[in-house]
C-alpha positions in Angstrom: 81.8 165.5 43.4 84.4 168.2 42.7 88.1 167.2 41.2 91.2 169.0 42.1 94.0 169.1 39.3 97.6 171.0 40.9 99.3 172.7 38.3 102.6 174.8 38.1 101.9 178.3 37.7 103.6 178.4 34.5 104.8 176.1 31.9 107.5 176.6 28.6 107.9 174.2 26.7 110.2 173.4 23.3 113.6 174.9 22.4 115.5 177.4 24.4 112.6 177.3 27.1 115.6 178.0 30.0 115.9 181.5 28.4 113.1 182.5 30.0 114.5 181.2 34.1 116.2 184.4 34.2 113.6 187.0 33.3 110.7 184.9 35.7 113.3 185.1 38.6 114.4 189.1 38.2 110.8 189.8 37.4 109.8 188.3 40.6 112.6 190.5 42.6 114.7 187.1 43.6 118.3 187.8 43.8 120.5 184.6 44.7 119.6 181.3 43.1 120.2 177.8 45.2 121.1 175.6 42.0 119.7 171.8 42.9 121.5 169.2 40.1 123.7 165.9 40.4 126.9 165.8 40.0 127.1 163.4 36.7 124.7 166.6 35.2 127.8 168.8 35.9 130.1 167.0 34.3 128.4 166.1 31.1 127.9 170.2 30.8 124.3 169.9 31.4 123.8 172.1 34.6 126.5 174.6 33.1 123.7 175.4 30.5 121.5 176.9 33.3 124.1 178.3 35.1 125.9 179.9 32.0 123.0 182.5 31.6 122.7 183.2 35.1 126.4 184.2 34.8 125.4 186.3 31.8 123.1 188.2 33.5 125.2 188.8 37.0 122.6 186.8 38.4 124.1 185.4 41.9 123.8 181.6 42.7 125.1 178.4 45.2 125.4 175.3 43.4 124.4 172.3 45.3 125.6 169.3 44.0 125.5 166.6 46.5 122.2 164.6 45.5 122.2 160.9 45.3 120.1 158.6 43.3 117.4 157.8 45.5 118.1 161.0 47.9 118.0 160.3 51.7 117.0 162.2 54.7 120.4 163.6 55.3 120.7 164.7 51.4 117.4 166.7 52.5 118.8 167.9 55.9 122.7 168.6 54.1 120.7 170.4 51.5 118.5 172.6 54.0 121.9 173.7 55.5 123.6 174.8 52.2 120.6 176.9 51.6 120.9 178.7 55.2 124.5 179.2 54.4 124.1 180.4 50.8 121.5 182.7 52.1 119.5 182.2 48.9 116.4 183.0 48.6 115.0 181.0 45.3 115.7 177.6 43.6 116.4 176.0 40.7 116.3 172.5 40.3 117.6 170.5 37.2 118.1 166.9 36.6 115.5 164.1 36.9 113.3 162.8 40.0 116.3 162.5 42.5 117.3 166.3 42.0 113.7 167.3 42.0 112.9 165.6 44.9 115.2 166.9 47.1 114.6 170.1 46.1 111.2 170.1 46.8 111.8 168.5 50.4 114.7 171.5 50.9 111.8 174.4 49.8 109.0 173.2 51.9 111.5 172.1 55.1 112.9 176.0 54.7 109.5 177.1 55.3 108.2 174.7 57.2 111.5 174.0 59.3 108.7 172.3 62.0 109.4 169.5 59.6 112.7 169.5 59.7 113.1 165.7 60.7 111.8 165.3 57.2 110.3 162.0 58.0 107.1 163.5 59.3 106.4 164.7 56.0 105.7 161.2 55.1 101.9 160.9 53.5 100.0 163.9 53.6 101.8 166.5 55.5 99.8 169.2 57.0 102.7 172.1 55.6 100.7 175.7 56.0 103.3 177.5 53.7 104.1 176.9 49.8 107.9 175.8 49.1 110.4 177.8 48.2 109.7 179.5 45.1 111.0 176.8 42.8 112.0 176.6 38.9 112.1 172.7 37.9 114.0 172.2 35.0 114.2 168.2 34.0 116.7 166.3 32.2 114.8 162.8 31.5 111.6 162.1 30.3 110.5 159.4 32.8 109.3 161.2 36.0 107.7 164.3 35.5 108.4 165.2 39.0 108.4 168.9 37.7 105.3 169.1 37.5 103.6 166.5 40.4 103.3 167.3 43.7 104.9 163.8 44.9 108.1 163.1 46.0 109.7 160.2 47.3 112.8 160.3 50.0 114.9 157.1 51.6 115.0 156.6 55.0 118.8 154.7 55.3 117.9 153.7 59.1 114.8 151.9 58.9 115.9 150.7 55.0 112.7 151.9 53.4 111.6 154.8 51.0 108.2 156.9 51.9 106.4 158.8 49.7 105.9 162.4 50.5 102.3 164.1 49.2 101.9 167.9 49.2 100.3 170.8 47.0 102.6 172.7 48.8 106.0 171.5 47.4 105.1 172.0 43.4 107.4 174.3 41.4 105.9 177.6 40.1 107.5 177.0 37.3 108.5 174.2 35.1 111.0 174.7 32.3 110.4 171.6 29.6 113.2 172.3 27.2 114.9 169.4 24.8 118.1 170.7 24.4 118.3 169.9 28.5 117.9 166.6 27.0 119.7 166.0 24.5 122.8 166.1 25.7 122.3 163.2 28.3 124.0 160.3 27.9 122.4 158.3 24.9 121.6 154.9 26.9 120.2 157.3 29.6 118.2 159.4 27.5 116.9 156.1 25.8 116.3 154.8 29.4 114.3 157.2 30.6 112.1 157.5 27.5 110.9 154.1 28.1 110.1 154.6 30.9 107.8 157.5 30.2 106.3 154.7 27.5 105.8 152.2 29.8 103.9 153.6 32.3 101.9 154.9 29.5 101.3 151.5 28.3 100.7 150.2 31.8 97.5 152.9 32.1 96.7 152.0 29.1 96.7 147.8 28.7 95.9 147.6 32.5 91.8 146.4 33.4 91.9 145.4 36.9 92.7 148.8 38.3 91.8 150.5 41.7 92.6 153.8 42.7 92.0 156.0 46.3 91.3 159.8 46.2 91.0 162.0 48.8 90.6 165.6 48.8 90.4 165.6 44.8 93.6 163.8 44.7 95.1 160.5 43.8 97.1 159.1 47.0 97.3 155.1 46.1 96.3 153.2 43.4 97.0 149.1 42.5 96.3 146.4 40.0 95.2 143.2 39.8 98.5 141.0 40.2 97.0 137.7 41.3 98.5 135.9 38.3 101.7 137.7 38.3 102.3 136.7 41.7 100.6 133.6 42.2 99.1 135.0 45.2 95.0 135.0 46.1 95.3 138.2 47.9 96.7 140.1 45.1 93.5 142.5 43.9 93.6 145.7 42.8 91.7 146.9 45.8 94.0 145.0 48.5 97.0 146.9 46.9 95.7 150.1 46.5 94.4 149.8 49.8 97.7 149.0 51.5 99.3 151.7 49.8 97.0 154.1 51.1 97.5 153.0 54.4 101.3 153.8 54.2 100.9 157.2 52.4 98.6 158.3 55.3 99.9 156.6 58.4 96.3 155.0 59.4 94.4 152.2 58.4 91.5 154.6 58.3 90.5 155.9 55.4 87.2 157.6 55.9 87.7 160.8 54.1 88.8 158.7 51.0 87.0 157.5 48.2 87.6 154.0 46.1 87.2 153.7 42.4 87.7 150.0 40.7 86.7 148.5 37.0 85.2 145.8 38.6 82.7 145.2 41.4 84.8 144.2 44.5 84.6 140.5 46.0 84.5 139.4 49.6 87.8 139.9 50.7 88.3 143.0 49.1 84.6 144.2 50.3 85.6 143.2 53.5 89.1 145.2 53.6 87.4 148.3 52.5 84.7 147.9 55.0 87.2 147.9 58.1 89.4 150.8 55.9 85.9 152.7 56.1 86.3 153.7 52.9 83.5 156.4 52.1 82.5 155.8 48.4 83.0 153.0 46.2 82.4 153.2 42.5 82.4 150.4 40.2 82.2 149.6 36.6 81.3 145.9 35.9 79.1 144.2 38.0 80.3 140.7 38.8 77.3 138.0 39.3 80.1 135.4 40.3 82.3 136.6 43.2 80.6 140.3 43.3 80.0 141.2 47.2 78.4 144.9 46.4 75.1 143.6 44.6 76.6 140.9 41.8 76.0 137.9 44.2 75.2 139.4 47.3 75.8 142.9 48.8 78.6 143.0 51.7 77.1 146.3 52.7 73.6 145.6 53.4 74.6 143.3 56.2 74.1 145.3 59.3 77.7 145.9 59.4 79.0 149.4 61.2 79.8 152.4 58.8 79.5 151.1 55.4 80.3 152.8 52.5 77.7 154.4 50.2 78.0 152.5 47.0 77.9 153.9 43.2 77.9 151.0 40.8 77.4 149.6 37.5 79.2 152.3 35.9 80.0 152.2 32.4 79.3 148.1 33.2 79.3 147.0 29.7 82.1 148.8 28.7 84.0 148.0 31.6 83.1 144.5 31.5 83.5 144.0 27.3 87.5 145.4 28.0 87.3 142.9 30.7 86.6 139.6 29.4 89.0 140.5 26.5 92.0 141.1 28.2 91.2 138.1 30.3 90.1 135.5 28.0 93.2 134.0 26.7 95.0 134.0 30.3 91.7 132.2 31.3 91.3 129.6 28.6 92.8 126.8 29.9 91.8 127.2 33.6 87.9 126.9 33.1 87.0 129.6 35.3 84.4 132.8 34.4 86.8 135.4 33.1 84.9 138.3 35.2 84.8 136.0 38.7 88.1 134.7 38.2 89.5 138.7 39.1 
């Protein structure tokens, strides 16, 4: 099976990387810029970096300035409108996930306007034409929305956020440059670098971990948080499952693909069975609540459309990380450390 890796078209990276934003967009034959950044980015000077060598090179551009933390659909739709009126015909996007995010809803909706709504580009949107061409210049180290094809909009009238999944919206270019940095606010920058570390360390320290690809690509994942929330239901599978689910707008998922450390149980057998799930691949076998072979296998039972099952991969491995991470939350309870997932 064939992996799919998205990538800008370019990358700089290191001091005085935003030189090069000018010469990429005249090379290219662009001649207004629609600047995307927050308004706290303005007035700490940040944005004025950028916009202070486009003014050195009489290169024409609309600031647009009205993103909120967490944008919303009418930031999106507000932002499409200052790009008609601007007549622009590029952008530039600095700040962190919230000005990134919007821009990338404003390039694909401008040429794409059929998704104008912006909610229908919820999940997996079937856009035919790449964004507007984009330079994503980021200010924090937590997101890495410059360089992901994800983006994640609020929806104020049904009080919930969807996530937003398309090759189509990533930047051409992505300007990595430390001096964008460090001249954040010093909590902020510190902030933000944590976060970068923690999810790092989550990837990392975490064993019970699911994910769901389709088409190459990563569109839910989930862990095992049974003991953080005192919940039976809480696999990795169930999670990543449910997540998938909402990123696609169906509760079928038969062009998708599950991988998972450890062999599934029942219930989490079952849930990918009626998901129809087309693959599952597994590390450790588990001979005391495993339902794809360990104790008996969910998919041998006559049951409509099962998947096609890959197992036992890496199974020691899997299974020596496993009972080590597990052991000393599973001392005192008495239960098998590789059933008890």
């Amino acid at each position: 099976m064939a992996d799919r890796i998205v990538l800008n078209t370019i990358s700089y990276h290191g001091h005085g990387a935003i030189e090069n934003i000018v010469p990429e967009l005249t090379a290219r034959g662009y001649k207004k810029a629609f600047v995307c950044s927050d308004p706290d980015l303005i007035k700490f000077g940040v944005t004025k970096k950028v916009t202070d060598l486009l003014d050195a090179a009489n290169f024409a551009y609309a600031v647009y300035s009205e993103i909120k933390p967490n944008p919303t659909i009418a930031n999106v739709q507000d932002g499409v409108a200052a790009f008609k009126a601007a007549e622009a015909d590029c952008i530039v996007t600095i700040g962190g996930g919230s000005s990134m995010d919007t821009a990338k809803a404003i390039g694909i909706i401008i040429n794409n306007p059929e998704f104008a709504d912006v909610r229908s580009l919820e999940g997996v949107a079937p856009t035919k034409k790449h964004a507007v061409f984009t330079i994503a210049v980021p200010t924090t180290a937590g997101t890495a929305a410059e360089v992901t094809i994800n983006y994640v909009i609020t929806d104020v009238e049904k009080k919930r956020k969807f996530v937003c999944v398309d090759t189509n919206d990533i930047p051409e270019i992505a300007v990595v440059d430390p001096d964008m940095m460090s001249s954040m606010p010093k909590g902020l920058t510190a902030a933000t670098g944590m976060d970068a570390l923690t999810h790092a360390i989550e990837g990392y320290i975490t064993k019970g971990h699911c994910v769901i690809v389709r088409d190459g690509q990563i569109i839910a994942s989930g862990r095992n948080r049974r003991e953080e929330k005192q919940s039976a239901a809480s696999h990795a599978e169930m999670e990543a499952l449910a997540q998938a689910n909402e990123v696609l707008h169906s509760w079928r998922l038969d062009d998708c693909d599950l991988y998972v450390t450890l062999e599934p149980c029942p219930m989490c057998a079952g849930a990918i069975l009626n998901a129809r799930i087309r693959r599952v691949f597994y590390g450790a076998r588990d001979d005391v609540m495993g339902a794809c072979g360990g104790v008996l296998n969910l998919y041998m039972e006559g049951f409509p459309r099962p998947p096609q099952l890959v197992g036992n991969i890496c199974g020691d491995e899997c299974r020596d990380v496993l009972q080590s991470f597990f052991r000393t939350i599973r001392s005192k309870s008495g239960e098998n450390e590789i059933g008890a997932l």
